[in-house]
Every structure is written in C-alpha cells, then in structure tokens.
VEXVO-989930 format. One record per residue (C-alpha): y negated, z negated, x negated; residue number from 1. Coordinates in Angstrom, 3 decimals, decimal comma. Each point is the difference from the previous one (the first is absolute). Layout:
<recs>
+----------+----------+----------+-----+
!        Y !        Z !        X ! pos !
+----------+----------+----------+-----+
!        Y !        Z !        X ! NUM !
...
+----------+----------+----------+-----+
</recs>
This chain:
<recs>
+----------+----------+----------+-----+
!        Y !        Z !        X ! pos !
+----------+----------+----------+-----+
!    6,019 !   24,766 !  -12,550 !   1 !
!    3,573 !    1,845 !   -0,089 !   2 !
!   -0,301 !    3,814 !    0,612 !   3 !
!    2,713 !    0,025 !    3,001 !   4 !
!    0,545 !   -3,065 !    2,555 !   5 !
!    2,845 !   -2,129 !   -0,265 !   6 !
!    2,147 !   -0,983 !    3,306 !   7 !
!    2,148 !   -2,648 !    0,022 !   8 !
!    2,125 !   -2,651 !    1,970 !   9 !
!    1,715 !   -2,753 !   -1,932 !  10 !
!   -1,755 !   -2,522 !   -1,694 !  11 !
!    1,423 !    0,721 !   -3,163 !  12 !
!   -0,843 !    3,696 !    0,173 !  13 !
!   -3,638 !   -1,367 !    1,342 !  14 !
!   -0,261 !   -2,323 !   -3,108 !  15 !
!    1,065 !    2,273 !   -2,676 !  16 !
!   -2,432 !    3,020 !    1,900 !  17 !
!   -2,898 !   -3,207 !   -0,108 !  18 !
!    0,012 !   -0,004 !   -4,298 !  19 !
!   -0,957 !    3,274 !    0,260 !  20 !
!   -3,127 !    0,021 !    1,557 !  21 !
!   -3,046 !   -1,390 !   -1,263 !  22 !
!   -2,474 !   -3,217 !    0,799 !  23 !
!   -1,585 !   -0,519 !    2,121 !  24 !
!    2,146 !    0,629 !    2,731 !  25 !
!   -0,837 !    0,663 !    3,862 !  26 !
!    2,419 !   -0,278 !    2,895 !  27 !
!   -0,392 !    1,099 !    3,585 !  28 !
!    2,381 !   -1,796 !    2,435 !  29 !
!    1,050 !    2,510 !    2,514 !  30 !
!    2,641 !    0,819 !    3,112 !  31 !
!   -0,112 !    3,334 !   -0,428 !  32 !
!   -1,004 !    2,694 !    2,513 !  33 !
!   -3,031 !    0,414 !   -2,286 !  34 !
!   -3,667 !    1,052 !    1,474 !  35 !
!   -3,687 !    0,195 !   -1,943 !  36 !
!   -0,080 !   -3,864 !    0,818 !  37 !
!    3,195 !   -0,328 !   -2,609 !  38 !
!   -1,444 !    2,746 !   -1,949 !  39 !
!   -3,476 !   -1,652 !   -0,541 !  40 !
!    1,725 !   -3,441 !   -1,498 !  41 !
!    1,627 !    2,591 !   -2,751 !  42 !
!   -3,081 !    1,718 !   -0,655 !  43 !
!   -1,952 !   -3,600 !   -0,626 !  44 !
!    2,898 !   -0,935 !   -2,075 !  45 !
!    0,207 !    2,774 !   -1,815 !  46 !
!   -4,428 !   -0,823 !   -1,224 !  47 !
!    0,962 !   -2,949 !   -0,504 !  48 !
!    3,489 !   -0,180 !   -2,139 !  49 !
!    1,881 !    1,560 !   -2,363 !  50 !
!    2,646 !    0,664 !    2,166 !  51 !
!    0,939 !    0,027 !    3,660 !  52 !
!    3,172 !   -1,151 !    1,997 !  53 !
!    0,803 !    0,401 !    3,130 !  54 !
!    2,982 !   -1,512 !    2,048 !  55 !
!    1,264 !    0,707 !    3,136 !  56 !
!    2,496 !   -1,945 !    1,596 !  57 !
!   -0,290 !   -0,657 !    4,161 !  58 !
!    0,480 !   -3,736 !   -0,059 !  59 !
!    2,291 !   -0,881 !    2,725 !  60 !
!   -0,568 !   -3,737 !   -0,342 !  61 !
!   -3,969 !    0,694 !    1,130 !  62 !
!    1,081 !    1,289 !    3,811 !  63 !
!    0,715 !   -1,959 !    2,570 !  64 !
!    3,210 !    0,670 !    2,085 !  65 !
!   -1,534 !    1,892 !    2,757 !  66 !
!   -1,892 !    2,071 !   -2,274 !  67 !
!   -0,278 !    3,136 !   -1,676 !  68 !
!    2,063 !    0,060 !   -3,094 !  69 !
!    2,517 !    2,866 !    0,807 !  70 !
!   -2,371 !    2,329 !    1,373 !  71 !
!   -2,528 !   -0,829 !   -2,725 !  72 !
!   -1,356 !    3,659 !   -1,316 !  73 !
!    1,742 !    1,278 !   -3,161 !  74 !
!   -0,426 !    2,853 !   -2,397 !  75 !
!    0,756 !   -0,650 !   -3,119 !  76 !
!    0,041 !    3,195 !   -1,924 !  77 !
!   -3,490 !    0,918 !    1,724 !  78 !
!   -0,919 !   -3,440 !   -1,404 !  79 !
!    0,849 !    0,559 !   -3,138 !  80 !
!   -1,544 !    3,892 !   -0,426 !  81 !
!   -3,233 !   -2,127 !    1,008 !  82 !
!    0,752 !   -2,734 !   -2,435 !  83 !
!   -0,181 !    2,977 !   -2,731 !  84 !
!   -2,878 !    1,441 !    0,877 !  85 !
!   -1,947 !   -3,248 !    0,228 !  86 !
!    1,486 !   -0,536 !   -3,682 !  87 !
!    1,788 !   -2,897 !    0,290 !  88 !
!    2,471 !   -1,040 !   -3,237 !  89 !
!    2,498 !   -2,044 !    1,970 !  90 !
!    1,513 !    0,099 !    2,813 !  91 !
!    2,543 !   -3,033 !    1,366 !  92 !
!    1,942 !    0,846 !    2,632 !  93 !
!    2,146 !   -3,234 !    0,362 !  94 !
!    3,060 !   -0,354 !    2,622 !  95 !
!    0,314 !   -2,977 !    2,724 !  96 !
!    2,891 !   -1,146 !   -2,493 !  97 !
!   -1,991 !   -0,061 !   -3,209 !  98 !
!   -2,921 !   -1,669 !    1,789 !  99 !
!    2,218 !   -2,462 !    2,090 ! 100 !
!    3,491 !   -0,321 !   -2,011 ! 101 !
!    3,198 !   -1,615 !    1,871 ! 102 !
!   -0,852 !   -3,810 !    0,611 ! 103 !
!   -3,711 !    0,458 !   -0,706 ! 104 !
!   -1,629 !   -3,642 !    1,501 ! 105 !
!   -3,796 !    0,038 !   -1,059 ! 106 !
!   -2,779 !    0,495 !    1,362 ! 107 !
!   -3,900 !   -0,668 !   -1,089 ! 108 !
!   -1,872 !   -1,237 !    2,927 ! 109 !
!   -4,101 !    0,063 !    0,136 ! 110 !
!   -0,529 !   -2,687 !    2,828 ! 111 !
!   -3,198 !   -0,610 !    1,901 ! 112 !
!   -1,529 !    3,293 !   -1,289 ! 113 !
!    2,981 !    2,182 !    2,387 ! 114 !
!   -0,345 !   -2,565 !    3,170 ! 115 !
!   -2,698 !    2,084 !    2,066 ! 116 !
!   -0,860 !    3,432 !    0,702 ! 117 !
!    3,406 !    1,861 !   -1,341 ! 118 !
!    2,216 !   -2,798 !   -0,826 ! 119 !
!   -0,628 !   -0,904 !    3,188 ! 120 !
!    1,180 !    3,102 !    1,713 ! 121 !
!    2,910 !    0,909 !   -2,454 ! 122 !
!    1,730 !   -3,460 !   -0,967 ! 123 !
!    1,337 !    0,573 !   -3,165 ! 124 !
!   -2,012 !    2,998 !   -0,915 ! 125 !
!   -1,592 !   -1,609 !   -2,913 ! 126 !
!    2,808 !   -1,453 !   -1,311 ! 127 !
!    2,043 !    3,466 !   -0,417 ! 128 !
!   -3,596 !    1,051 !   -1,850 ! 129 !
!   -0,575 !   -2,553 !   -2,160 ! 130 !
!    3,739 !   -0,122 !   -1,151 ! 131 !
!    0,314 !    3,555 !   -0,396 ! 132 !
!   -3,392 !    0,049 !   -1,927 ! 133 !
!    0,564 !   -2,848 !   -2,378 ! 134 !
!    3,553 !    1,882 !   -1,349 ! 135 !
!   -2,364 !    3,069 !   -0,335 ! 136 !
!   -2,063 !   -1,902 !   -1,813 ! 137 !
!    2,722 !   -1,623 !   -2,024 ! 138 !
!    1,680 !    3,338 !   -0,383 ! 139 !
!   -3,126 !    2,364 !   -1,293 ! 140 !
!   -2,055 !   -2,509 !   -1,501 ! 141 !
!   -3,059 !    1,944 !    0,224 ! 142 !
!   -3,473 !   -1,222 !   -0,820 ! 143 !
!   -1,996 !    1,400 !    2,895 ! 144 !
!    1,877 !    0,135 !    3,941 ! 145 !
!   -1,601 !    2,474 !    2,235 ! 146 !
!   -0,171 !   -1,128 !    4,395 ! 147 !
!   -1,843 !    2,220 !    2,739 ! 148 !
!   -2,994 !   -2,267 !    2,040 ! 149 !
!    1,969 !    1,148 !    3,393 ! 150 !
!    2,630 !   -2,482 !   -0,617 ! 151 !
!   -2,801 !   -2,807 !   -0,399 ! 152 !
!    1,788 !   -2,970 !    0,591 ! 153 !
!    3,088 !    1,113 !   -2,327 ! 154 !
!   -2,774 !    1,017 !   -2,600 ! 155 !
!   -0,974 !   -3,954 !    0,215 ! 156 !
!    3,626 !   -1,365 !   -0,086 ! 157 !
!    0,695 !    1,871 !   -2,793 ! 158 !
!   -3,151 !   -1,365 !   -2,336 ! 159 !
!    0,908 !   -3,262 !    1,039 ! 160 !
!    3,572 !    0,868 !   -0,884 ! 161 !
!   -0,779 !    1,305 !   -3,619 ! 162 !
!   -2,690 !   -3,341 !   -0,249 ! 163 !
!    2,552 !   -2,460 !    0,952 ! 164 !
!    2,515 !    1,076 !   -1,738 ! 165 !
!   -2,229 !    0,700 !   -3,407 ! 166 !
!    1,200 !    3,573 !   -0,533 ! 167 !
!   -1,811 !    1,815 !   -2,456 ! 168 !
!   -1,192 !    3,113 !    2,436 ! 169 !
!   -3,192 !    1,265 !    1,294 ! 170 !
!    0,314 !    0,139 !    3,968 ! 171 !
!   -1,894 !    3,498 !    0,898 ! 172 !
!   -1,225 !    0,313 !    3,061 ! 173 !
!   -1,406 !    3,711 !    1,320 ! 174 !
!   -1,801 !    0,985 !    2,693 ! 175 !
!    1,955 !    1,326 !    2,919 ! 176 !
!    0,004 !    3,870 !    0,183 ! 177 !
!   -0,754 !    1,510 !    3,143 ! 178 !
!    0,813 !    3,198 !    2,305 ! 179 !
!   -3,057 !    1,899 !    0,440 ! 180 !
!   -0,402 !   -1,469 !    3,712 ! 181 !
!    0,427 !   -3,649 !   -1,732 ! 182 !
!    3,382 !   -0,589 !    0,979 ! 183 !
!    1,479 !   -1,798 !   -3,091 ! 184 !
!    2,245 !    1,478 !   -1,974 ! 185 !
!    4,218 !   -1,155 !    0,579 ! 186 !
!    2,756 !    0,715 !   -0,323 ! 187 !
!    1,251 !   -1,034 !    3,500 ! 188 !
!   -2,719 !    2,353 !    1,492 ! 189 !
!    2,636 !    2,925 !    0,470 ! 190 !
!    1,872 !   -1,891 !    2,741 ! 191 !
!   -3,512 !    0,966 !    1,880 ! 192 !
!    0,263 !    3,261 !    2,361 ! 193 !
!   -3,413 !    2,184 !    0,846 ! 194 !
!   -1,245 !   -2,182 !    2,732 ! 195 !
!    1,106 !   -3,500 !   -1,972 ! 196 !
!   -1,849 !    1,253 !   -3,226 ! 197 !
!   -3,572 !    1,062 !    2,051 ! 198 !
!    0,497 !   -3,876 !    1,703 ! 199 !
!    0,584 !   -1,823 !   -3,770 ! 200 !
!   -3,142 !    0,906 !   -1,075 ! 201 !
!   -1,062 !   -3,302 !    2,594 ! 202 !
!    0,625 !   -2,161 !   -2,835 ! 203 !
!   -2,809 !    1,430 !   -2,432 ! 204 !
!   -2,580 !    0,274 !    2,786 ! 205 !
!    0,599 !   -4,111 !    1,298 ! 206 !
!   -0,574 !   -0,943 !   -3,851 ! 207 !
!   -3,051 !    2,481 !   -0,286 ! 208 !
!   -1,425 !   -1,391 !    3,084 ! 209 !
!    0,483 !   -3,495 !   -1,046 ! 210 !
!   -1,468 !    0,561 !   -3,527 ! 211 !
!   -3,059 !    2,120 !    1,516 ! 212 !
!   -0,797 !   -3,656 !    2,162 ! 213 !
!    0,690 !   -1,786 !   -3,623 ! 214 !
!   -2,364 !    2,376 !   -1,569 ! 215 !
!   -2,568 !   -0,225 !    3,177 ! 216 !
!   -0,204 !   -3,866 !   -0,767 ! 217 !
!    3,383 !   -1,621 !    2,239 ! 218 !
!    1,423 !   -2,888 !   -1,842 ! 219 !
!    2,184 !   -1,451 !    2,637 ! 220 !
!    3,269 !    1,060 !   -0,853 ! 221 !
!    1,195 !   -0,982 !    4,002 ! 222 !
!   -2,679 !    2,754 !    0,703 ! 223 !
!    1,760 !    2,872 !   -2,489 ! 224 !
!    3,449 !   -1,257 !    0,981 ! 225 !
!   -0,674 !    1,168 !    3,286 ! 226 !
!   -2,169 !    3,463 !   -0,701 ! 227 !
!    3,409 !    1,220 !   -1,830 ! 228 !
!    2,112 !   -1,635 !    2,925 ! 229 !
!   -2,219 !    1,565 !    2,643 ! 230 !
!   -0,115 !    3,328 !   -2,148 ! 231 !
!    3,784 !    0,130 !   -0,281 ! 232 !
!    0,620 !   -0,392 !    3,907 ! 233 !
!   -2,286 !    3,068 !    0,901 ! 234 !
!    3,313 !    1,671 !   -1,412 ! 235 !
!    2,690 !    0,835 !    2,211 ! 236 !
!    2,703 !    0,360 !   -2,549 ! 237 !
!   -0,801 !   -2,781 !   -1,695 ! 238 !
!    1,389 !   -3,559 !    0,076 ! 239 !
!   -1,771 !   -2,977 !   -2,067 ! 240 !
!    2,089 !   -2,110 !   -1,606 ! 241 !
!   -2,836 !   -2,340 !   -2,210 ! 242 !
!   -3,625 !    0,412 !   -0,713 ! 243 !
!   -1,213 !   -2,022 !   -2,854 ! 244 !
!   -3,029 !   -1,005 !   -1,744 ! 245 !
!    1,328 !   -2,170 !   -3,141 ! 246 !
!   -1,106 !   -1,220 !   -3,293 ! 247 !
!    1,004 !    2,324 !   -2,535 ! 248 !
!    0,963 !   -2,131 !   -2,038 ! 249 !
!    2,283 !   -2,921 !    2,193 ! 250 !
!    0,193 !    2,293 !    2,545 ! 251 !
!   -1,206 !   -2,582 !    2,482 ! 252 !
!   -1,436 !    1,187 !    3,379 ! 253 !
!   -3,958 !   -0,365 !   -0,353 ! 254 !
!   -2,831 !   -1,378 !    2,407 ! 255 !
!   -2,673 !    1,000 !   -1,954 ! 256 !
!    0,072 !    3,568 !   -2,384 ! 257 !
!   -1,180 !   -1,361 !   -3,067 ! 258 !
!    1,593 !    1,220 !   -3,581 ! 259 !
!    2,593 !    2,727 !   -0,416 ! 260 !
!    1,529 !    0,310 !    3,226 ! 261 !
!    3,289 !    1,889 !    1,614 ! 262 !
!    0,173 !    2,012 !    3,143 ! 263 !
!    3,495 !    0,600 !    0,710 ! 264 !
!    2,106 !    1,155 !    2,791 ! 265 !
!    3,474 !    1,236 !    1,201 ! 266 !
!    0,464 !    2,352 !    2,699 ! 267 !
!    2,809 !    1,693 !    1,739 ! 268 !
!   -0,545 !    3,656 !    0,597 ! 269 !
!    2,876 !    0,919 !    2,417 ! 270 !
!    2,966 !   -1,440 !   -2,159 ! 271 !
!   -1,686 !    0,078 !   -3,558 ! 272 !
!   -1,711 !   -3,314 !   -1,018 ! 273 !
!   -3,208 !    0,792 !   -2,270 ! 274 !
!   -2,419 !   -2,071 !   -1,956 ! 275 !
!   -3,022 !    0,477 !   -1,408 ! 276 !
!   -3,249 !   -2,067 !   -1,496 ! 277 !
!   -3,752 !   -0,144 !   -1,193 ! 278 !
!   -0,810 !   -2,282 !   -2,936 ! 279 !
!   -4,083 !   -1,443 !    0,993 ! 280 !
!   -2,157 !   -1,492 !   -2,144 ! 281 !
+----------+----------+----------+-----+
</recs>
C-alpha cells in the first residue's frame, strides 16, 4: 500500500499510477457524492486486497433523457477527503472525453438479464452501465470489483457481464447499508426535503412486511407482491412504480418463493424515484 493516495485522470497517468501498487488489487465503481454505502465497498476492499481504487466518473450514457444527470449531487473534494480517510490508494477521476472519446461507437449490451424490473423502466439504463463498467474493467484491471446489494439488478448484470465476457475479476457484492430508520443509503436521497425523507422510509417497511409473511410461512409471491404494494399505498407521498418478487438469479417474476429470492421495488417520493430490496431465502 502507497503511504499517500494517488488521483488521476488520463489513462496513461492511471496506467503508469497502476505499476505502482501492489496485487491483489480492489476497485470500487463509484459516481461520486460518496456516503457509508460507498464507504463500506472501500473498507471490504481494503480486507480483502492489497490495494484499493476507486473511480468516479457520473456516466452520462446510464440516464435517460428526462432524467437526472445535470442535477445529479456532486462534491468532489468532500469525496475525496473521505476517500483518504477510508485509505484508499487510487483514485480515478476520468472525464466524459476520456471515457467516451470523439466518434466513440460501442457499446456492451447484457440482454434478457436488463428486460424487466429496471431495464424496463429506464430503456437504455443498462446499456450506459455495462459499457461504462466493462472500460473500467478494461482500464483498472483489478482482481476483485466491489457493487452495493441496493442496485440488485445492476449487481446481476454485471456478474453476468464479467461471466460472459470471461474477465478475470471477482464480482463483490455487499450488503446494502442502511440509515438508522432503514432507509437505504443513496446518493440521490438529498433531493428529499423533511417531509419527503420521514415518507421514504415506506420502502423499508413494504419489504419488512413482506419478508415478516415470508418468515411467518407465505410462499405465494402474488401474496408478498401485494403486502409491499398495499404497504406502499398507505403512503401519501408515495407513488409505486413496480413491486417485484423475482428469482435472484434470472430475475424472473416468481409464483412460488422457493430458493434465493428478490424483493424489489421503485417508488417515486414527490419527484425523486427510489429503489430498494430484500434478498429471501
């Protein structure tokens, strides 16, 4: 591990910084904006590897066009104070034109994985994220890749990604870090005013009441589908866009809970779309 932490922004500056450091090698795909969620993926890293990179880039080609990319939350030099005290050895702080040079044409596309849940909502979501992943991947070469469980069904895109693709990494997935209310951890969570933020906290009590029935004995998913639907209505503020109860693997919707299963939603909250999920079994 290197006594101070290197920033960089080429790739040649990010290659040359790379022979430094030593094997085995972590790295913890970010957008900035950094909370304990972020901050937990760099800790687990830093057990489990040598050394630790970080990136942060906002990845304009993973919004849609009515969405949030200009007003997405940035602080970079708080980011990177944080970044140093979690110990990181690399930091990557790439710019749209070293990610996405003049003429750039290629994209990596995972394709039944993306189709439900949040492909379905964001068309072209995954793309942007798998693309954008893959030339971190190709760029780092690290040996271990650290994800957050919040973002479930990217978590899954992204195994399959580094599977079908045969890259030589070890897809980390950790266990979504929570407020102390159980509102998970994000980054988007500051667009929330007083009265928005006491309403989010509808999305950890629909999954809690639909894995208490899973724990009480329920097995039809229809059944838990519609505890977290009827759960999430009882909120004024709130506006459900899916419910699902999903294979965790294929990501399939379920008629019988059997095997590692994902509850998942999306819900508006006034204007700020939020997800969240459970993993059963």
């Amino acid at each position: 591990m290197s006594d101070s932490m290197i920033i960089v922004t080429t790739l040649q500056e990010l290659w040359q910084a790379l022979r430094l450091l030593d094997r085995p090698l972590g790295l913890v795909p970010t957008m900035g904006y950094l909370h304990e969620g972020h901050l937990s993926l760099v800790q687990r890293a830093r057990q489990e590897c040598a050394s630790v990179a970080v990136s942060i880039f906002v990845n304009p080609t993973q919004f849609g066009p009515n969405e949030d990319l200009s007003r997405y939350p940035r602080n970079i030099e708080r980011d990177l104070k944080l970044l140093e005290t979690a110990c990181a050895d690399l930091v990557w702080l790439p710019t749209n034109e070293v990610m996405y040079p003049t003429g750039f044409q290629t994209w990596v596309t995972v394709e039944t994985l993306t189709a439900p849940l949040e492909g379905a909502m964001r068309p072209g979501h995954f793309r942007g994220v798998t693309t954008v992943v893959s030339k971190l991947f190709n760029a780092v070469r690290p040996d271990k890749a650290y994800f957050g469980q919040k973002d479930a069904q990217q978590a899954a895109v992204i195994r399959q990604m580094t599977n079908d693709l045969s890259y030589p990494i070890e897809v980390i997935v950790c266990p979504t870090v929570r407020e102390p209310d159980g509102l998970a951890m994000s980054s988007r969570n500051s667009y929330l005013n007083a009265e928005e933020r006491r309403a989010a906290t509808v999305l950890f009590r629909a999954l809690s009441a639909a894995q208490q029935a899973y724990q009480n004995g329920e097995r039809n998913a229809e059944t838990l589908r519609r505890i977290m639907r009827e759960t999430v209505q009882t909120e004024p503020l709130a506006r459900l866009q899916y419910v699902s109860c999903a294979d965790y693997d294929t990501l399939q919707e379920l008629e019988t809970v059997s095997g590692k299963t994902l509850l998942s939603m999306a819900v508006f909250i006034g204007n700020t779309r939020l997800i969240d999920n459970f993993v059963l079994g």
